[in-house]
KETI-990716 format. One line per 2 residues: number of its first residue (from 1); their letters; for each residue x, y, z of N, C-alpha, C, CB. Coordinates in steps of 0.2 Angstrom, whole numbers, plus 5000, padded with zeros to 4 digits. Glycine has a CB too. Layout:
NUM = A = X Y Z X Y Z X Y Z X Y Z | ...
***
This chain:
1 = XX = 5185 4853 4589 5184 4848 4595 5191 4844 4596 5178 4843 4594 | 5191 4845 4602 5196 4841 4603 5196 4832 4602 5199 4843 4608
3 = XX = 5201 4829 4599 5199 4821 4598 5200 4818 4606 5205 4816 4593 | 5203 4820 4610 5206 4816 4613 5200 4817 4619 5213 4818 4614
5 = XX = 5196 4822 4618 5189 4824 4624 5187 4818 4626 5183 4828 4621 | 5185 4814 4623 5181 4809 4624 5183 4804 4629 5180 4806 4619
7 = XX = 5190 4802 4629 5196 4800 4633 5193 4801 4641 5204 4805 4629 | 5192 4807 4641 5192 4808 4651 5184 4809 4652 5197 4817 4655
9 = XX = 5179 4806 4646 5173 4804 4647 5168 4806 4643 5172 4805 4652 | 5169 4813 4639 5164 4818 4637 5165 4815 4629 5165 4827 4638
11 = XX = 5164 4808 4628 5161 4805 4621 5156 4808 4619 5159 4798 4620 | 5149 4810 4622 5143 4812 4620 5144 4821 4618 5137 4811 4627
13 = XX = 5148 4824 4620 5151 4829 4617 5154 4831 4612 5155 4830 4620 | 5151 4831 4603 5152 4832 4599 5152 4835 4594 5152 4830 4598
15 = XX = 5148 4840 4597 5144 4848 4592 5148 4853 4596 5134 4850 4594 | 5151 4859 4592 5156 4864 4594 5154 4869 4601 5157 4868 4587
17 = XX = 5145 4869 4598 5142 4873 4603 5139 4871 4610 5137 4876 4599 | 5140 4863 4611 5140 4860 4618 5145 4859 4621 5138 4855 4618
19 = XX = 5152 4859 4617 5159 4860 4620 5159 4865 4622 5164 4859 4617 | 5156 4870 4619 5159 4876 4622 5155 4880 4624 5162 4879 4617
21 = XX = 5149 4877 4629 5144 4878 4633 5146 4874 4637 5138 4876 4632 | 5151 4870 4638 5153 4866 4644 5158 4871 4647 5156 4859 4641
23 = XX = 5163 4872 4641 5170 4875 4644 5168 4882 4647 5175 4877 4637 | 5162 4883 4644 5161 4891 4647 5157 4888 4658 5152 4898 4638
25 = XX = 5153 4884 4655 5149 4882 4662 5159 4880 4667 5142 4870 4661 | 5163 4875 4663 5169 4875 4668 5171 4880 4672 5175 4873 4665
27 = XX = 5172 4886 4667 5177 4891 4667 5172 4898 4671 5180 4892 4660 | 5166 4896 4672 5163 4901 4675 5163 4899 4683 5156 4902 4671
29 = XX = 5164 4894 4683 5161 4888 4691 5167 4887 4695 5158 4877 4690 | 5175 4890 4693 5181 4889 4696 5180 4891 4702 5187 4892 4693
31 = XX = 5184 4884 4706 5187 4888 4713 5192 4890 4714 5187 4883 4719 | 5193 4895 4719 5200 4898 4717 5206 4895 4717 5201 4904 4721
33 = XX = 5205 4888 4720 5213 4883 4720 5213 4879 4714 5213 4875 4727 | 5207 4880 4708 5208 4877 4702 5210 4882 4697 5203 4873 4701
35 = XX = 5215 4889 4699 5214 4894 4694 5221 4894 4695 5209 4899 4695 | 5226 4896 4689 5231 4900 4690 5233 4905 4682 5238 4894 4692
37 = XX = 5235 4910 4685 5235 4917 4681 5243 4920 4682 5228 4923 4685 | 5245 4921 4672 5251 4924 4673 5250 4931 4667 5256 4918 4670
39 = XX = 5254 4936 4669 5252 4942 4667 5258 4941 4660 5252 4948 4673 | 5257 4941 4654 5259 4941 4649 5265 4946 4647 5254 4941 4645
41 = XX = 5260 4951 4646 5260 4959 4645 5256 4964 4650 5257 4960 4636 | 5259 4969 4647 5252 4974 4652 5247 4975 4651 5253 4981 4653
43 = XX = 5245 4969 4644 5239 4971 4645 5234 4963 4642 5238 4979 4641 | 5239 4957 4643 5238 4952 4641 5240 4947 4648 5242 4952 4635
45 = XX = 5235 4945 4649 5237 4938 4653 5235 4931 4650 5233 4939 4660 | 5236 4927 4655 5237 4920 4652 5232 4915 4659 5247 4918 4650
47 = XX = 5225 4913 4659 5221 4909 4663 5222 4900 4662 5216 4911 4661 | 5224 4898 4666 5223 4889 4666 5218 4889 4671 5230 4884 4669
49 = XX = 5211 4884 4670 5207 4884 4674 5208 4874 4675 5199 4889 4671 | 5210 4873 4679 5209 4865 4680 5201 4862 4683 5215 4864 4685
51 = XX = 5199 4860 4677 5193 4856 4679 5194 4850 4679 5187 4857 4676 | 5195 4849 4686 5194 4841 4688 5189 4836 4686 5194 4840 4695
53 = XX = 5190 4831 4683 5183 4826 4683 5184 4819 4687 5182 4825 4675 | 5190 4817 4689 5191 4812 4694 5197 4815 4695 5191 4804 4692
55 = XX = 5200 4810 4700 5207 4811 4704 5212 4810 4698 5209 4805 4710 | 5216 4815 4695 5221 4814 4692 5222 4816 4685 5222 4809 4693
57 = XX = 5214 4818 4683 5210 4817 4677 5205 4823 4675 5205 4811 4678 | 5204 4826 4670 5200 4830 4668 5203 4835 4665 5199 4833 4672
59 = XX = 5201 4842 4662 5202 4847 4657 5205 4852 4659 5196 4850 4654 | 5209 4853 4655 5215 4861 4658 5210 4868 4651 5229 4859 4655
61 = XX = 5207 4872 4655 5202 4879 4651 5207 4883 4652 5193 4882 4654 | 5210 4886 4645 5214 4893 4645 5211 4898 4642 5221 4892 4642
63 = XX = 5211 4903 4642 5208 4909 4643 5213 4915 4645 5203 4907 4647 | 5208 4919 4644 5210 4928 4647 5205 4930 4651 5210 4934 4641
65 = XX = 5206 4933 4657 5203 4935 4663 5204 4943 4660 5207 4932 4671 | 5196 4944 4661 5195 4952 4661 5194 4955 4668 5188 4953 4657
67 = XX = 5191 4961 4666 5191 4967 4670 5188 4966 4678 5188 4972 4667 | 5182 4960 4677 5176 4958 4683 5179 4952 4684 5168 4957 4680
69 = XX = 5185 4950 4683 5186 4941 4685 5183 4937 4678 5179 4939 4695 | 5179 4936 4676 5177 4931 4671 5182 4929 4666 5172 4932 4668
71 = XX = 5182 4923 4665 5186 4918 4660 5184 4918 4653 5186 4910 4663 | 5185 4921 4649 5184 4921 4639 5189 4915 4638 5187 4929 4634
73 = XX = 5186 4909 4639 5191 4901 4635 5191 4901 4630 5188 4893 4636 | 5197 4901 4627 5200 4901 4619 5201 4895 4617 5206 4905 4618
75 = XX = 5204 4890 4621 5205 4882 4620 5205 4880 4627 5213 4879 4615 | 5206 4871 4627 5206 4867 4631 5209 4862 4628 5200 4866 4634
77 = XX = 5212 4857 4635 5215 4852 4633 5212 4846 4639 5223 4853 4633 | 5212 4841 4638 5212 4837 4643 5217 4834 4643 5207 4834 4643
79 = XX = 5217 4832 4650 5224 4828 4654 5222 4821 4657 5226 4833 4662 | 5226 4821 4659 5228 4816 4666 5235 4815 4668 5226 4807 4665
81 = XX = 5235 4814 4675 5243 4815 4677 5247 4808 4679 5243 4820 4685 | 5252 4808 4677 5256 4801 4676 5258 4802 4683 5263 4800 4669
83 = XX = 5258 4796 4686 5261 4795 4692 5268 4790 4693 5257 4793 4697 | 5271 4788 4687 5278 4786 4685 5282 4790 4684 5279 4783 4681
85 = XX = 5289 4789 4687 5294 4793 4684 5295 4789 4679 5301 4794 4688 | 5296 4791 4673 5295 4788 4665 5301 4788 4664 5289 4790 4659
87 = XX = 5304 4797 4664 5310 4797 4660 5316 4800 4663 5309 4800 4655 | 5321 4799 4663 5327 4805 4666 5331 4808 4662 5332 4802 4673
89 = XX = 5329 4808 4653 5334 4806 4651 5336 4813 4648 5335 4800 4647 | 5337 4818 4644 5339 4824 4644 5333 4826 4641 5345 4826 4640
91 = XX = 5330 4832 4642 5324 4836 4638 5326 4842 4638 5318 4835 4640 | 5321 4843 4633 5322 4853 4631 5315 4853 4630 5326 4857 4623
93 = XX = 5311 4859 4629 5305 4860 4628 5305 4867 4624 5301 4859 4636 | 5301 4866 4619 5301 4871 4613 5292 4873 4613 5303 4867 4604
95 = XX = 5292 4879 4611 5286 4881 4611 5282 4882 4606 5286 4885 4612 | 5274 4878 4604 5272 4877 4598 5270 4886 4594 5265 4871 4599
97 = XX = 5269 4884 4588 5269 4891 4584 5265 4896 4586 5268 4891 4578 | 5257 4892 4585 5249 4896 4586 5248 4896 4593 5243 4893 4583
99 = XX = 5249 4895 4597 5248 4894 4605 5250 4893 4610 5245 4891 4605 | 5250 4896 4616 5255 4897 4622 5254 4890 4625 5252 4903 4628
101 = XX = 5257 4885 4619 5258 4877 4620 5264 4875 4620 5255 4872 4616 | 5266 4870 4624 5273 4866 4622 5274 4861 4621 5277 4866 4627
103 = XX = 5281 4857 4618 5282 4851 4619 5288 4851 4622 5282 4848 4614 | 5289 4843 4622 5295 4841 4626 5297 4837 4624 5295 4840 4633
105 = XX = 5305 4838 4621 5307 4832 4617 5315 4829 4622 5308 4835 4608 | 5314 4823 4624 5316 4818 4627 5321 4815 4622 5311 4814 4629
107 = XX = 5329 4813 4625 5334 4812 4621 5334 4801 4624 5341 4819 4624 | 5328 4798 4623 5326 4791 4625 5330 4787 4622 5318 4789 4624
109 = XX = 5336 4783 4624 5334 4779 4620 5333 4771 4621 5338 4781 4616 | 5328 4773 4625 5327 4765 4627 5321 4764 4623 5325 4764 4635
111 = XX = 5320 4769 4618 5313 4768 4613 5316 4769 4606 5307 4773 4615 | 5323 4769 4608 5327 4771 4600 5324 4778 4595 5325 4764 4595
113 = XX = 5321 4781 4601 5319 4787 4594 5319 4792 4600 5309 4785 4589 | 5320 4799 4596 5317 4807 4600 5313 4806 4602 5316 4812 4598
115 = XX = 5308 4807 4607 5301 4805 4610 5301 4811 4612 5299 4799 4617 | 5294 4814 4609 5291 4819 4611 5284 4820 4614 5292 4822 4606
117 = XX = 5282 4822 4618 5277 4825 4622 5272 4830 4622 5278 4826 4627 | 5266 4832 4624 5263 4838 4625 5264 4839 4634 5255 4837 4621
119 = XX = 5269 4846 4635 5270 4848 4641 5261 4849 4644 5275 4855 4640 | 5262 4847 4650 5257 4847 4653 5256 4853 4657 5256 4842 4656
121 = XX = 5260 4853 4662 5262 4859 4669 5264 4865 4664 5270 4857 4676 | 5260 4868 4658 5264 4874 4656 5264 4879 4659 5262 4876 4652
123 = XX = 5259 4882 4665 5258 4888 4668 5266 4886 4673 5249 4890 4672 | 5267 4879 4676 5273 4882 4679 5278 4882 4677 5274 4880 4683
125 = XX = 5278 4880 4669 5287 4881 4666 5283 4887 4663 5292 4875 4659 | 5280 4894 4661 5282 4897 4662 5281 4902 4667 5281 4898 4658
127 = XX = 5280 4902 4673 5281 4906 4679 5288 4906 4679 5279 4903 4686 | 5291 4899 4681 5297 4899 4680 5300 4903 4674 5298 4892 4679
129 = XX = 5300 4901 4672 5301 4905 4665 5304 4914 4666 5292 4905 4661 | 5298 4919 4668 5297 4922 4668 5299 4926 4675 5293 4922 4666
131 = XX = 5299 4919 4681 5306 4922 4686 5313 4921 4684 5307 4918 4692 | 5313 4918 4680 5320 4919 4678 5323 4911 4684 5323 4929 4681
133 = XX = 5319 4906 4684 5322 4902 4685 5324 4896 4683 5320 4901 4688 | 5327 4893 4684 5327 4887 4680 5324 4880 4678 5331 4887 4682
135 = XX = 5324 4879 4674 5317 4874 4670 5322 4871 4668 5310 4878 4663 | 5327 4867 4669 5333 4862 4669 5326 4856 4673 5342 4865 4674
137 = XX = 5324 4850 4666 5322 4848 4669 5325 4839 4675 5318 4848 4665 | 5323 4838 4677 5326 4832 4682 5322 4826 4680 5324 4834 4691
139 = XX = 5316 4825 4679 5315 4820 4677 5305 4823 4675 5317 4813 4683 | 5303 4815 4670 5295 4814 4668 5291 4812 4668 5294 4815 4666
141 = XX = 5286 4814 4671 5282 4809 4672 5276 4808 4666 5279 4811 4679 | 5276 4802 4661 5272 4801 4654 5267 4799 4655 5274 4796 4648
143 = XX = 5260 4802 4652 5254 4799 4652 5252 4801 4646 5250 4799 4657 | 5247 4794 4643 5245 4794 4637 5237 4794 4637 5248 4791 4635
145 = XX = 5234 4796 4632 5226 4797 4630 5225 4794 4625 5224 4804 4628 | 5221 4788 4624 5219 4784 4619 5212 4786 4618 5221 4777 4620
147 = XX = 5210 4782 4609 5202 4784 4607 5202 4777 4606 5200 4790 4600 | 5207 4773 4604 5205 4767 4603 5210 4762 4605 5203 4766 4595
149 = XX = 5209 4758 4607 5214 4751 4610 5211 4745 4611 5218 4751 4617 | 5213 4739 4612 5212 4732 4613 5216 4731 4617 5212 4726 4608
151 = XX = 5214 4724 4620 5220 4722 4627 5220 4715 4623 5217 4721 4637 | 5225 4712 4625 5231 4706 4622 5232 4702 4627 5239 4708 4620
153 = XX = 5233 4694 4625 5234 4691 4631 5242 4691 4632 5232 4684 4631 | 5244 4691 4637 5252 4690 4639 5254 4685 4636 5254 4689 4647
155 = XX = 5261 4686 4634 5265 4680 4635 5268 4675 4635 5266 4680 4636 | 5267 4670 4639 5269 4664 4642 5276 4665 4644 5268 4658 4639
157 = XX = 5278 4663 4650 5285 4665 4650 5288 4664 4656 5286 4672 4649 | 5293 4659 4658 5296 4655 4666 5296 4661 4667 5303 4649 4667
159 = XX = 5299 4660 4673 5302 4663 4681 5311 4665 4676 5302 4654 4691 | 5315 4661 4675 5320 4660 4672 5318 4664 4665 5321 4652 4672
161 = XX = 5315 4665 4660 5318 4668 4654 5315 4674 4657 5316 4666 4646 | 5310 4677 4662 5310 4686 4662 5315 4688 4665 5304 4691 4665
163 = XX = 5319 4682 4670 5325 4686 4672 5330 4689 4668 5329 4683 4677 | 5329 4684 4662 5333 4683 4656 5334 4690 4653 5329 4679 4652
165 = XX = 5329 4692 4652 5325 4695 4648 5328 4703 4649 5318 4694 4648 | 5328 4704 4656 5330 4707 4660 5336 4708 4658 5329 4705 4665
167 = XX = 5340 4706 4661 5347 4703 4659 5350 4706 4653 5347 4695 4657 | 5348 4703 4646 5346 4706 4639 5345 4714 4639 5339 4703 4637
169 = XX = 5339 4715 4643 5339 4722 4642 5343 4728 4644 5335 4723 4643 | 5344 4727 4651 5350 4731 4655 5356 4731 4650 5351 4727 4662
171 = XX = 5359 4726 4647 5366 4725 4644 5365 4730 4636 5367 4714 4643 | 5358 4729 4636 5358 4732 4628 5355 4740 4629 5353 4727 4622
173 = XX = 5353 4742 4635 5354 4749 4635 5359 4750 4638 5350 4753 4639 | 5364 4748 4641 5371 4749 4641 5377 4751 4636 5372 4744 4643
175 = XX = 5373 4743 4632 5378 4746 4624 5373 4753 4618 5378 4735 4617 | 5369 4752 4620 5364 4760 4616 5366 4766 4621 5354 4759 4617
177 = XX = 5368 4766 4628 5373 4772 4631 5379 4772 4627 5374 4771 4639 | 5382 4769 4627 5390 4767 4625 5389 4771 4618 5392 4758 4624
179 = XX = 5385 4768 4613 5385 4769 4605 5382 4778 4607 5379 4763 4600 | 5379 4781 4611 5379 4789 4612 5383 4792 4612 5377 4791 4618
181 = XX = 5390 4790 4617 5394 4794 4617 5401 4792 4614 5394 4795 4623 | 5399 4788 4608 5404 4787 4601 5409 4780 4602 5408 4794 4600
183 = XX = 5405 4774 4605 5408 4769 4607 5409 4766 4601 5405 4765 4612 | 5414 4761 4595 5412 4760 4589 5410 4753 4590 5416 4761 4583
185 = XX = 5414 4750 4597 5414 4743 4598 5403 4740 4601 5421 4742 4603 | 5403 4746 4605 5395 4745 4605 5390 4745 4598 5392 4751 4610
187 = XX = 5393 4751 4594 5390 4749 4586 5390 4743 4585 5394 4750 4581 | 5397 4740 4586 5398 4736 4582 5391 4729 4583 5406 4734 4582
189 = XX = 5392 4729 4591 5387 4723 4593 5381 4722 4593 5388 4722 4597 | 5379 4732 4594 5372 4733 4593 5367 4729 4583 5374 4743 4593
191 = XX = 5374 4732 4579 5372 4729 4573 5373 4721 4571 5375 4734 4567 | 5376 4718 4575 5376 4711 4573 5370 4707 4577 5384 4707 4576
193 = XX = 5368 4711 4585 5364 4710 4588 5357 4711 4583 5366 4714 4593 | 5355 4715 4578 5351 4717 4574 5349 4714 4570 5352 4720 4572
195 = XX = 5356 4711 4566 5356 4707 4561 5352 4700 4564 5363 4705 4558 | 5355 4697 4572 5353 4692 4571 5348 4691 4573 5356 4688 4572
197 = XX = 5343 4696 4578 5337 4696 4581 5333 4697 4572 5336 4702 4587 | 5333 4698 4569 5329 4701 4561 5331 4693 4559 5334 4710 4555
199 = XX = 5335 4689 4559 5334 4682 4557 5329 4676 4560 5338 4681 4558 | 5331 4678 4569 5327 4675 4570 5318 4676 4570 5330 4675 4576
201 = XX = 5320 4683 4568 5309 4685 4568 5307 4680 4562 5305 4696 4563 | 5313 4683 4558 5309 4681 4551 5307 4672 4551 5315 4683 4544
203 = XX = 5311 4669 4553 5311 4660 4556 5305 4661 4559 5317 4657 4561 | 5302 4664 4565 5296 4661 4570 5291 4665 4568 5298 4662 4580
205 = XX = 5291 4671 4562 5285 4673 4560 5282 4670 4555 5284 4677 4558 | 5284 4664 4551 5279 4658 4547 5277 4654 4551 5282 4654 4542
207 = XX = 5278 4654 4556 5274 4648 4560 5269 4651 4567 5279 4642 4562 | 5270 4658 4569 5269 4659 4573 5264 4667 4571 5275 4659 4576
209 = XX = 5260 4668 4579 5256 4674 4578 5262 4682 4580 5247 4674 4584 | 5259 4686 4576 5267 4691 4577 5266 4695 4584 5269 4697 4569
211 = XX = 5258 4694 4587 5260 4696 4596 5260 4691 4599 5255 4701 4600 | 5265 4684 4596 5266 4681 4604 5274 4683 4602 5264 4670 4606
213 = XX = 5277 4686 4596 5284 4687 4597 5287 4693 4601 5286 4686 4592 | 5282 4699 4598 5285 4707 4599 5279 4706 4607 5281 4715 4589
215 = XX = 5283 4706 4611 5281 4708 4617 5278 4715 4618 5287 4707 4621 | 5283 4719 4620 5279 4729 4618 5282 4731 4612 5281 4738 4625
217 = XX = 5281 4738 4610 5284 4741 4605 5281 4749 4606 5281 4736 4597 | 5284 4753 4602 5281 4760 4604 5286 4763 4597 5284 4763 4614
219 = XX = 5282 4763 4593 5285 4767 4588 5280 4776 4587 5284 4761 4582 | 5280 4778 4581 5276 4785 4580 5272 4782 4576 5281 4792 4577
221 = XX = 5268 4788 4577 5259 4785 4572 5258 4790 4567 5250 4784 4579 | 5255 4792 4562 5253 4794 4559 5257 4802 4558 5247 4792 4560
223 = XX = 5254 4806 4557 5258 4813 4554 5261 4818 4560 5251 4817 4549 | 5257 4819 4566 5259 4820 4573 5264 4818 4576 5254 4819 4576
225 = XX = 5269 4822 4579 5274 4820 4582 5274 4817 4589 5276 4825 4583 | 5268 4820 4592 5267 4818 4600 5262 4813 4598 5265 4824 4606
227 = XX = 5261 4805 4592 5258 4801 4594 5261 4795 4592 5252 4803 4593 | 5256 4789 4595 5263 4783 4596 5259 4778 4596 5269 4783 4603
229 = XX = 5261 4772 4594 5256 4766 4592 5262 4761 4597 5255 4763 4581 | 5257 4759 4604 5261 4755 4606 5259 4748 4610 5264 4759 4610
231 = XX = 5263 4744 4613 5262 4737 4616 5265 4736 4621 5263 4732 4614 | 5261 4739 4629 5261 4738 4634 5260 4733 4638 5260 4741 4636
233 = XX = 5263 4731 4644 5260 4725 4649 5257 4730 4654 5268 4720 4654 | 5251 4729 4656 5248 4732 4661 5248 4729 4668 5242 4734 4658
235 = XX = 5252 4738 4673 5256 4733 4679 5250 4736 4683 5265 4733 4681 | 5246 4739 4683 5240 4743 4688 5234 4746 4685 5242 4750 4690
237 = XX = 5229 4744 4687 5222 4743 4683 5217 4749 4690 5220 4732 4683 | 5215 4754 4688 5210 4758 4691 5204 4761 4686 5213 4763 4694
239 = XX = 5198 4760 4687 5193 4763 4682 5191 4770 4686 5185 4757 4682 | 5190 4775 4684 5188 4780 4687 5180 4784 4684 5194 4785 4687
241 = XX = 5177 4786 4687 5172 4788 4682 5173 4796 4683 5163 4786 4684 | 5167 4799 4677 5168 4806 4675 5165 4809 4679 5167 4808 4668
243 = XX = 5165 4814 4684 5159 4817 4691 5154 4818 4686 5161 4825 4696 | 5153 4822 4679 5148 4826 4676 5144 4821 4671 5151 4831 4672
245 = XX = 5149 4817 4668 5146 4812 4663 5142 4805 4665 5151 4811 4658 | 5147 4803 4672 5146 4797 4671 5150 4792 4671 5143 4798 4667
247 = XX = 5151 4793 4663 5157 4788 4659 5163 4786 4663 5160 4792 4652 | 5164 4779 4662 5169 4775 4665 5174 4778 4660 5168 4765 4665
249 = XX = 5182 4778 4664 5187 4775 4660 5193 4774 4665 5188 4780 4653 | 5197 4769 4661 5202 4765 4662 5210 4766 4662 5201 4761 4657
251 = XX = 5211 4768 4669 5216 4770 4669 5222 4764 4670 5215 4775 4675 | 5227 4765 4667 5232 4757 4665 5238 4761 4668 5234 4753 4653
253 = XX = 5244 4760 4670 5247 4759 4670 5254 4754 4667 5245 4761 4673 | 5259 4756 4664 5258 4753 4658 5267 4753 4659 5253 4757 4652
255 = XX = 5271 4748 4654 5278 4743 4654 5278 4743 4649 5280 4736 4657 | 5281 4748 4646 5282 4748 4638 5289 4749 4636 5278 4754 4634
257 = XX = 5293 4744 4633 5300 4745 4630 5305 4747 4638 5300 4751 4624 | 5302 4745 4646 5307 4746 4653 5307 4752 4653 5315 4744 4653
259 = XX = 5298 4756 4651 5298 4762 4651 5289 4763 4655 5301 4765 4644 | 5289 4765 4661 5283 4766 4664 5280 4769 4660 5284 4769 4670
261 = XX = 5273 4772 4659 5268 4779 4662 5260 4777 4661 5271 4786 4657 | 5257 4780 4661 5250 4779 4661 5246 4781 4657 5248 4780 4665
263 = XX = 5243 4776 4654 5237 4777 4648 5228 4778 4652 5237 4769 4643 | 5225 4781 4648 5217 4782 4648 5214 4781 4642 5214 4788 4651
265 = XX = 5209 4777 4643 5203 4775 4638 5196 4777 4640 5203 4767 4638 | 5194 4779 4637 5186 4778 4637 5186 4770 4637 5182 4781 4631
267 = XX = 5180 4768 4644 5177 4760 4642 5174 4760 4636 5172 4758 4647 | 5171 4763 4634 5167 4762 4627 5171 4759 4622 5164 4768 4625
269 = XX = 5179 4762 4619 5183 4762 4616 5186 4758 4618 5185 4767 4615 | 5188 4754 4625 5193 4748 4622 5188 4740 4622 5201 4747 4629
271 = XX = 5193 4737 4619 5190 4731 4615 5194 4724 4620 5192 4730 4605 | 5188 4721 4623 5194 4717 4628 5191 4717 4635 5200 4721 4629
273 = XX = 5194 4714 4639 5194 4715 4647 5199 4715 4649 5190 4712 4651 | 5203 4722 4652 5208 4724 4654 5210 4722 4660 5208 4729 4653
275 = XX = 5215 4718 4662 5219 4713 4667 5225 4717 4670 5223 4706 4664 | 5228 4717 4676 5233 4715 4677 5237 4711 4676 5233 4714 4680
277 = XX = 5245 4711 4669 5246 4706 4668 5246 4704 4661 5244 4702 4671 | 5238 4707 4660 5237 4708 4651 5242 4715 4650 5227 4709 4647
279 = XX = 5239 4713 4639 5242 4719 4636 5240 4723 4632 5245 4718 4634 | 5239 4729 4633 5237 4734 4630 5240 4737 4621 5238 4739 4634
281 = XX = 5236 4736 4618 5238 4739 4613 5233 4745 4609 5241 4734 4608 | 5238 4748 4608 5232 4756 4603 5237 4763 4603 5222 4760 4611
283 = XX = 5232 4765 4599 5237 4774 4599 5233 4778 4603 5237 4778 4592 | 5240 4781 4605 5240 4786 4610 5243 4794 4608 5243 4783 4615
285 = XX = 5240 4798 4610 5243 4805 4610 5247 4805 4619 5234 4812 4610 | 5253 4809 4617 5259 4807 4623 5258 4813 4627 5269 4807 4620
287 = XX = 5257 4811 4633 5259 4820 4636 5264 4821 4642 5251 4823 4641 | 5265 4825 4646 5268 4823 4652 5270 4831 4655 5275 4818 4651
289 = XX = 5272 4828 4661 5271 4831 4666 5279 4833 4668 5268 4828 4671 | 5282 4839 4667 5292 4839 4669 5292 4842 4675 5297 4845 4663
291 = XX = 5298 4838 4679 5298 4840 4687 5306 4843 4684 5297 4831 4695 | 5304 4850 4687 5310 4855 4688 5315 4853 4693 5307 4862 4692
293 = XX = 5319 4855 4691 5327 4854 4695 5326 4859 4700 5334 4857 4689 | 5327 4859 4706 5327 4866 4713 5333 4871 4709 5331 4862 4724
***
């Protein structure tokens, strides 16, 4: 089973042989605009059956199409589609070992690290692909799947210090561009800049709670590449429900480290009542969506 199922509503979904009485009911019920088919080999093809469950939201069923049209699903993933441009910044996308899956690994550093993703639009990087076109990507749009999170109160914070803050930030991805392309004097300021922010934590964390100081954060989580333990401001708040199940969940949009994209929760799974303004925290599985260069 997949963990992240429950995410776009099918928590009650936990026995192998009801998922896969689902997948098969998905993948038997397609309309022909939720189907795209790529011919592998001569004698291997490759099915995505997109089963919507709200706007934007729902399960991608891959499979092999036989002789009569029917779908034999071999896995599934669930989605949701980010509607941020999140990233522009160089990516490549590699192909995982056991399965006609990708990732996409992002050259970010507005998050100080390689950020990697689970490609979403695979059928159209490889069409592309296999026209011989180019999959030079232009930019991406991130969304993330959580099983568990809490929301946070914001902040406190004038008019005057987020301009600040602002200010701050812009100047120190500036100097993190600069130190890319072998600046030594942005080194240099980046690491004094380090030294003395790591002084000042250490001073306001004996007297203080450590999320009124770390605003977001987005680091990597456990043994998985594509997942990430982060602290967002949530700047768009929509609940959607599941057409089949029912189940609410919580679509966020989300300002993590001057970096957009959008998270989902099962309501059940987050702890909190989620604001405009408040702040999310929890792990997430990364995905996204890569918009092709013409």
């Amino acid at each position: 089973m997949h963990r992240f199922l429950r995410t776009v509503g099918f928590s009650e979904y936990q026995k192998k042989h009801n998922i896969d009485g689902l997948m098969k009911d998905l993948a038997d019920h397609y309309r022909p605009d939720q189907i795209r088919k790529i011919q592998l080999d001569e004698e291997t093809n490759l099915c995505e059956v997109r089963a919507e469950m709200a706007p934007g939201m729902g399960v991608n069923i891959y499979g092999e199409m036989d002789e009569t049209g029917d779908i034999r699903p071999e896995y599934y993933v669930p989605y949701i589609i980010g509607r941020s441009i999140s990233s522009k910044a160089d990516c490549s996308i590699q192909r995982h070992t056991n399965r006609e899956t990708y990732a996409g690994l992002l050259d970010e550093y507005r998050v100080g690290i390689s950020l990697i993703y689970y490609l979403e639009n695979v059928m159209e990087y490889r069409e592309r692909q296999m026209a011989k076109i180019s999959t030079d990507v232009d930019y991406v749009n991130l969304s993330g799947l959580s099983i568990k999170g809490k929301i946070l109160l914001p902040i406190k914070k004038t008019q005057k210090e987020r301009e600040m803050a602002k200010v701050a930030s812009k100047e120190r991805n500036n100097l993190l561009e600069a130190a890319k392309n072998g600046s030594e004097e942005a080194m240099e300021s980046l690491t004094i800049e380090d030294i003395d922010l790591y002084s000042q934590i250490s001073r306001r964390v004996l007297k203080e709670d450590i999320y009124s100081i770390i605003e977001s954060c987005f680091m990597p989580c456990g043994i998985e590449c594509d997942q990430y333990s982060i602290i967002g401001t949530i700047e768009e708040l929509e609940i959607v429900k599941n057409c089949i199940t029912g189940e609410e969940v919580c679509k966020m949009k989300l300002e993590c480290n001057d970096m957009f994209f959008d998270v989902a929760i099962n309501k059940h799974d987050l702890i909190g009542e989620p604001q405009v303004g408040r702040r999310f925290k929890g792990q997430i599985w990364m995905t996204g969506t890569a918009k092709f260069k013409a």
